[in-house]
N, C-alpha and C positions, 0 to 999 in steps of 0.2 A: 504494500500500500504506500505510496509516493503521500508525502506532506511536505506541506510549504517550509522554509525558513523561520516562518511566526510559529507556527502551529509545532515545530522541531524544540524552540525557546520554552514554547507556553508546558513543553511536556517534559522537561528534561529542569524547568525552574523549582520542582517540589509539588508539596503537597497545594493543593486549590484555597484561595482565598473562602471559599465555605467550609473546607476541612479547617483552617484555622480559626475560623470565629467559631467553629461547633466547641472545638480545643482549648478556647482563649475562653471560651460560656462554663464548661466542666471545669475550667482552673480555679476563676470566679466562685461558681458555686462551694470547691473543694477548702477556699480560703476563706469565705464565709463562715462555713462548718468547723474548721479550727479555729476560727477566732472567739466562736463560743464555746470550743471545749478544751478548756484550759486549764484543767485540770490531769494532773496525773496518774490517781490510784485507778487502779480496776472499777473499784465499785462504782467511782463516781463518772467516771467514761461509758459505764454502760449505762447510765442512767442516763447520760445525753444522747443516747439513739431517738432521732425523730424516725419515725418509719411513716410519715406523710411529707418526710424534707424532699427537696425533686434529685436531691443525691442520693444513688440507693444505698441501700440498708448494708449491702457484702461492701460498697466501697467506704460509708460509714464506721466499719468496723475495722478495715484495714487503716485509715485514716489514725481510728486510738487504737490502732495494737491491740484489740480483743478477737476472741474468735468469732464466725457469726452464729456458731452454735450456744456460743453461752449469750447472745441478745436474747435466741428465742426459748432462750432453758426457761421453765417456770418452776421453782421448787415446792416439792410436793411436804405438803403441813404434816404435821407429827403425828398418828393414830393414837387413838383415846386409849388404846391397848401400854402402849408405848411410854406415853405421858403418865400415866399411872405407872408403871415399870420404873419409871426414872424417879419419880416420887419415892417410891419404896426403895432402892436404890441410894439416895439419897440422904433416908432416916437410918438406914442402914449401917451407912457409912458414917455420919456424925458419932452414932454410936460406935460403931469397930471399923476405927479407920485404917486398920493394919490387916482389913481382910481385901482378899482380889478376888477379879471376875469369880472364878471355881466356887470359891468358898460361899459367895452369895449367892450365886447361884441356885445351890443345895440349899440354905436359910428361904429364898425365894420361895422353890420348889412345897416347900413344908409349908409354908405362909400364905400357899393357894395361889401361882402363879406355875403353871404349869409348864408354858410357854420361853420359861426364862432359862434359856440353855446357856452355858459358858461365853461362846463366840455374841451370842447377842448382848448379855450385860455388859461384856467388855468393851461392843462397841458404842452402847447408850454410854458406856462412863468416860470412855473418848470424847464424846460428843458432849457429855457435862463440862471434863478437866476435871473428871476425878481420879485419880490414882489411889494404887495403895501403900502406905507408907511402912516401910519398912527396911532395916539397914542393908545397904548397898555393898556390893566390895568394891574399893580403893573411890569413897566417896568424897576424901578430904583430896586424895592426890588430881591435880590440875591440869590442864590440857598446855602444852608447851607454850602454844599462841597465842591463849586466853591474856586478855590484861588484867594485871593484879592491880585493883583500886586499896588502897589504904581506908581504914576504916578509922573516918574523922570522928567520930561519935562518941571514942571510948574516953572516959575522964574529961566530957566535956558538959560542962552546966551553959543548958538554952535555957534564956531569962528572956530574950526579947525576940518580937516578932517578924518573922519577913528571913530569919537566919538559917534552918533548918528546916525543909521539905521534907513529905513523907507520901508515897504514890503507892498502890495497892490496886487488885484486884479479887474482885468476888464475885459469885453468879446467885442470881434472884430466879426462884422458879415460881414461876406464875402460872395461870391456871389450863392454857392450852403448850407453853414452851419455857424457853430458859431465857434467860437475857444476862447480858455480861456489865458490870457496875466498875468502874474506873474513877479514882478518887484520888487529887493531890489535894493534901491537908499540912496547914503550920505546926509544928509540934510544941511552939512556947503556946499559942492561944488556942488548941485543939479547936482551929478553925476548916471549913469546908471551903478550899479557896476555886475549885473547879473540878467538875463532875461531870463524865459521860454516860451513855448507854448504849449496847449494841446488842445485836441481833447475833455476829459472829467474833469470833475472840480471834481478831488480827489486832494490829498497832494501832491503826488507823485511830480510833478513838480513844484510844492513850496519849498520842501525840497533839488529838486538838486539845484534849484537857490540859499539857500540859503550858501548848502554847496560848492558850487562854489566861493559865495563870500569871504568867510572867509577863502579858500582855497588861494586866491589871494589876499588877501590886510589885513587878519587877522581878529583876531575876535574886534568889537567895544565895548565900556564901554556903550553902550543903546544900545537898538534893539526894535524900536517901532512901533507896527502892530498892524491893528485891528482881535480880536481874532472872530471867527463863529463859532455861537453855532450847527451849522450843515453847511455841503459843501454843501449842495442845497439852504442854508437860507442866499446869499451873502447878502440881508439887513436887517438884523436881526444882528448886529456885535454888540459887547462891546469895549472899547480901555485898550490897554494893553501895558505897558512897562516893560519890565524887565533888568537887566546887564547881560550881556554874559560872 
């Protein structure tokens, strides 16, 4: 097929002036979309999926680095079987906190829960952060790379306030789930200076309490928390003080 000298330019200069404004429209829309999601964690990236934005939904999700399978996950509520289970579980353990899954299991079992096999309490008590306590081998000796904080606290009298912080966690079971209670408190005025709640036991809502508190009353000369060697292993902790 024989073309002109124009028509040899027009085909050999790139893509077409409508390929690029469709390109230059997708850019726009894509830069629109991150300029409202400006945030970083998981949760709250998936919380800014529009699924009526005219950006779709897979490129949405590539955009904040989630999968498109967890946009459309919906998590399924905790059976009344179950919640009940964790309850008993629960009273269980306040009372004998040095017993594991096995052992309550068989207490379950007697107590008219039939249903409550080993593999399952273990993993409702995962799903609490409850462990069972009891001595570990080589529990005092330290991981090489771990950082050793000094412990400011010992032979120290707090008389005033704003000098010593104190962060914790606890879980509230309520009457369909659990929720997770995050609390940085003064130790001279056993005041509540910032307080979260969550739904799951990651950082996320330990870190705005904490940035909340220093937001409103400054940062303190101690900040004493127990550190977790994992966010499922709440009785597995070390103590840690550091100066802010």
């Amino acid at each position: 097929m024989f073309l002109s000298p124009a028509e040899k330019r027009g085909t050999e200069s790139g893509p077409s002036v409508k390929e690029m404004q469709a390109k230059i429209g997708q850019l726009a829309l894509e830069v629109d979309f991150l300029e409202v999601a400006r945030s970083r964690r998981r949760c709250e990236r998936k919380a800014m999926i529009i699924k009526t934005h005219a950006l779709p939904v897979k490129r949405q999700a590539e955009l904040l680095e989630i999968s498109r399978s967890n946009v459309y996950y919906l998590p399924v509520p905790t059976s009344e079987k179950d919640l009940a289970l964790m309850r008993a579980i629960d009273e269980l353990h306040l009372e004998y906190p040095f017993l594991g899954a096995r052992q309550l299991s068989r207490i379950l079992a007697r107590e008219g829960h039939p249903h409550a096999g080993r593999l399952h309490v273990g993993t409702l008590m995962a799903k609490m952060g409850i462990t069972a306590l009891y001595r570990k081998p080589n529990t005092s000796r330290r991981h090489p790379e771990h950082k050793v904080y000094p412990y400011l606290l010992r032979h120290l009298a707090i008389e005033q306030a704003n000098r010593v912080w104190a962060m914790d966690i606890t879980y509230l079971p309520m009457e369909r789930a659990f929720l997770y209670l995050a609390a940085v408190m003064d130790w001279a005025t056993r005041r509540v200076l910032a307080w979260r709640v969550s739904n799951t036991l990651t950082a996320d809502f330990c870190v705005e309490a904490v940035e909340e508190a220093i937001a409103r009353y400054g940062k303190p000369e101690i900040f004493n928390t127990d550190q977790a060697r994992n966010s499922s292993a709440m009785s597995s902790r070390r103590c840690c003080t550091a100066t802010v």
